[in-house]
N, C-alpha and C positions, 0 to 999 in steps of 0.2 A: 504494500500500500504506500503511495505517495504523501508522505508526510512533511513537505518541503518543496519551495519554490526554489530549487536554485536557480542562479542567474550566471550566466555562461558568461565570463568577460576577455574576449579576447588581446593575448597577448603586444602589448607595444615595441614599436619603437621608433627612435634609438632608447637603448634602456638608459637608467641614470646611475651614474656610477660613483666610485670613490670621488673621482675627479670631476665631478660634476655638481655646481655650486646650486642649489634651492633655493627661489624668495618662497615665502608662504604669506600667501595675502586671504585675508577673509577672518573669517566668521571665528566663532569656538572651537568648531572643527575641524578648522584649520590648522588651531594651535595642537591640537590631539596628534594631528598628521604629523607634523614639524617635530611634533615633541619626540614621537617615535622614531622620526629620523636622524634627530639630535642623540638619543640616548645611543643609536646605532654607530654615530660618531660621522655621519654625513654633515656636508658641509650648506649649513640651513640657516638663513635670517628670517625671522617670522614678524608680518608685523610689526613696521617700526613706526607706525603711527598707534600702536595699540591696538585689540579685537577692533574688526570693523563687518559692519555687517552688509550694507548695500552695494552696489556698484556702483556709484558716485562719488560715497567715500574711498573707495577702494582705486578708483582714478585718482580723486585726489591725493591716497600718498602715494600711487608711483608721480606724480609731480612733482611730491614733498621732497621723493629720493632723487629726482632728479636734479631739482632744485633745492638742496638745503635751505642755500641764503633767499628765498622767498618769503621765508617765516619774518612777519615783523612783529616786534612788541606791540604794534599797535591793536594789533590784532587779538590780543590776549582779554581776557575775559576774568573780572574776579568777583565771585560768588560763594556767598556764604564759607567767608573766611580762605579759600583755595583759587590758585592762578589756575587756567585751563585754555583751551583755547580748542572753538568746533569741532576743528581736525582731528580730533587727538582724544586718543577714550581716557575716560576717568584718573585710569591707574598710573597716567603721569602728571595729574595733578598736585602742587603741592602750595604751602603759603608763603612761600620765599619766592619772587618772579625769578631772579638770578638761578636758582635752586633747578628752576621749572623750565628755561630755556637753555640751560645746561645739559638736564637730561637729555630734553627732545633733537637737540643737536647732536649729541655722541649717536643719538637712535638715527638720525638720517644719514649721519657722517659713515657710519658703519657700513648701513647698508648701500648707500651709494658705493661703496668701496668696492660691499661685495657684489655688487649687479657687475662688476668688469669682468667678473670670472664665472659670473653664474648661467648655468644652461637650459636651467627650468625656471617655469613662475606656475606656482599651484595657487590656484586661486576659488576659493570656497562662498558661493555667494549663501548666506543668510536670510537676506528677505529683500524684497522689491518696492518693498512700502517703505518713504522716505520723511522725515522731518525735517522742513523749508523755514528757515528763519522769517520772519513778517519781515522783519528791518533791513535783512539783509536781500533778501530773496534767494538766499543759497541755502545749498544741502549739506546736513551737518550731519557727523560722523557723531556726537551726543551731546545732547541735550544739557547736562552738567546741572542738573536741579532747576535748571531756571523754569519761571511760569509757563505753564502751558499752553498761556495765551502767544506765548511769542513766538509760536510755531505751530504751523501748517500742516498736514497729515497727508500723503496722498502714495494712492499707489502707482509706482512708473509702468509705463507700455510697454509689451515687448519689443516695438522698434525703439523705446528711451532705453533701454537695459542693450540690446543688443549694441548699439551707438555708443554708448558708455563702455562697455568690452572692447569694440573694436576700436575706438583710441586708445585705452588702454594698453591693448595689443601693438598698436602703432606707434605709441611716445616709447617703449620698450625698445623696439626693435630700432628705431632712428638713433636711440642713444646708447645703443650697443655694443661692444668692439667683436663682441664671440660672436662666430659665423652659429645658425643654427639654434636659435631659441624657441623650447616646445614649450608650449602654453599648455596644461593641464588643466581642465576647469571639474567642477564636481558641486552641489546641489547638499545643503547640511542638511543632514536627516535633524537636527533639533528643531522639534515641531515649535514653530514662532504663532501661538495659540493669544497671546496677548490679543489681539487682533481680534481673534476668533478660528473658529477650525475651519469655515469655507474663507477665508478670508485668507488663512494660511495656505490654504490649498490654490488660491489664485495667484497667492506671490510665489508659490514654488513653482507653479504652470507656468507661469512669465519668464523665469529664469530660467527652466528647463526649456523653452521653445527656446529663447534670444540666444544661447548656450547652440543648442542644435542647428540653429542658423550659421553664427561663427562659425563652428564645426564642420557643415559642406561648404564654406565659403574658402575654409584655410587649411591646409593640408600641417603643420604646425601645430593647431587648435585639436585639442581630444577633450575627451567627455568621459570621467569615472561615474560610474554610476551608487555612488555611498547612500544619496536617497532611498532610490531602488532598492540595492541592498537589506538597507534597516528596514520598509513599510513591505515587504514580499520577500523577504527572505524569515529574513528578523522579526517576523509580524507578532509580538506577543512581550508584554509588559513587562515581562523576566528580563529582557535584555533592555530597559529603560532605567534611570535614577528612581529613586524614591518619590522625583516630583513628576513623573511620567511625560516627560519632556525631554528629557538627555537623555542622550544612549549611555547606557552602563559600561564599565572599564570591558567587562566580557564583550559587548557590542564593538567597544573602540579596536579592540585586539581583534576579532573577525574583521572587522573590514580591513584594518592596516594589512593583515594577511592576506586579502585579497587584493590589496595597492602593488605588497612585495612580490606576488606572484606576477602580477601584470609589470610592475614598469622598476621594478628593481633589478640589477643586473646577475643573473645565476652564476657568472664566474665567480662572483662576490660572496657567494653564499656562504661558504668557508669561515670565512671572514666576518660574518655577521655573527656566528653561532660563535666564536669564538669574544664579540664583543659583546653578545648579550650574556656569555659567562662572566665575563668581567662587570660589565654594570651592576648583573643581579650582585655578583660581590660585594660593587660600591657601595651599591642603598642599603647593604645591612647594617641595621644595626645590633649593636650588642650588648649583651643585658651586663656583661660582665668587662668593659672593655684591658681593664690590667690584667686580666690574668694572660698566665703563660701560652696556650692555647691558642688566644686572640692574637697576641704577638706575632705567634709564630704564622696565624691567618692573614697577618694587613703583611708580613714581609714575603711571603708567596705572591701575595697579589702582588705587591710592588714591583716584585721579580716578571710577572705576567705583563704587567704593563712596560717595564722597559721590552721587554721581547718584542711585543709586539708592535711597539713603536719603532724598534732597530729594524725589524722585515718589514716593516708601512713606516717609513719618516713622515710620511703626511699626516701620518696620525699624532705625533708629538704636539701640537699646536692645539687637537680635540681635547687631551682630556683636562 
């Protein structure tokens, strides 16, 4: 008996390799993806404007990255005791402006750095419904507590979402020096219900058309299907958070599984199981860390990571 939907995803390429640098732009799920590729010891900036959900905001920080010096004070925003500014989620908010335009510099500094070597852009759109400042009449990446009044709700078109990807796509590749940038796109199964559940279901429909358009438009442009995955594969609240809204850690690791079958590179494979031994290492901790035992465990590993960094020198810089 048929107890599952699976969904057949065939294999890419070029695949992405040690050598092969990651933005991760988008949503929460984005960051999931990144994280795991991060812990793998791939070479990943996620997000350097902070979560972003739309595709508007998600233009504007490959702008941000391409233009650091864009950002002006002016622009900054303070509320309820904290500097912020549109662009820019929450989590780099702070009450010192000096403090606040520090961070967000090193964040675009960075990543502009890394776009010169990078060969992929994964990009995770969250939702199609956008907050339009009154005053400003732009599209803000968050809100930052301010009144409700001062912003507009509306949800974008598939040709606004499509048009917003494909410049995207396009300020990427002008500002490029690597031959060969594959654009990864994918659809966050985190059900955005705030809206409502048909409401939800039209901004994922919008993204998933505008998504499929870029797609036969650009040989470049691919399509994971994580959506798909979690509401037909995954269909059942076991593999949800407690707040039945996020996929569960079990949810996150099925899909990344099915990322690393598709577009991870199998010469590497080796190489991967040998560094998710070491991480699970890292993250332990220990109920007893003096005793002799633990000693003798953190200088094994130490031994483990210099090896492995002497046969991969690229990895010396990861950990």
């Amino acid at each position: 008996m048929k107890e599952r939907t699976i969904i057949a995803i065939p294999s890419k390429n070029p695949k992405i390799t040690y050598k092969s640098g990651v933005l991760s732009l988008g949503s929460c799920f984005s960051v999931h993806i990144s994280d795991k590729l991060s812990a793998l010891k791939y070479a990943v900036i996620q997000n350097p404007c902070g979560i972003t959900f739309n595709p508007a905001s998600i233009l504007h920080t490959i702008k941000r990255i391409i233009s650091p010096e864009s950002l002006l004070r002016s622009e900054l925003q303070f509320n309820q005791g904290l500097w912020s500014h549109p662009d820019f989620h929450s989590s780099f908010s702070h009450p010192e402006q000096e403090h606040y335009l520090d961070n967000v510099s090193k964040s675009l500094n960075a990543a502009q750095k890394h776009l010169k070597s990078c060969k992929y852009v994964f990009i995770t759109l969250g939702t199609c419904y956008v907050y339009r400042s009154v005053k400003t009449g732009k599209i803000v990446n968050n809100c930052h507590k301010l009144p409700s009044s001062e912003f507009s709700h509306e949800l974008l078109s598939v040709a606004n979402v499509q048009e917003l990807l494909a410049e995207s796509r396009n300020l990427l590749l002008d500002n490029h020096k690597e031959v060969g940038l594959q654009f990864i796109f994918t659809v966050s199964p985190v059900r955005h219900i705030k809206n409502g559940l048909a409401e939800d279901k039209r901004s994922k429909a919008t993204a998933l058309l505008a998504v499929q358009n870029l797609v036969d438009l650009h040989s470049d442009c691919h399509y994971f299907p994580s959506y798909e995955v979690m509401l037909d594969d995954l269909r059942d609240y076991r593999y949800y958070e407690a707040d039945l809204i996020h996929p569960s850690p079990v949810a996150i690791a099925y899909i990344f599984a099915l990322f690393e079958q598709t577009w991870l590179d199998d010469h590497d494979a080796g190489l991967r199981k040998e560094l998710r031994s070491i991480t699970k290492r890292l993250d332990h901790k220990a109920l007893f860390p003096d005793t002799e035992q633990h000693q003798l465990f953190l200088k094994k590993l130490d031994a483990d990571i210099k090896d492995i960094t002497q046969r991969h020198p690229f990895l010396a810089t990861r950990f």
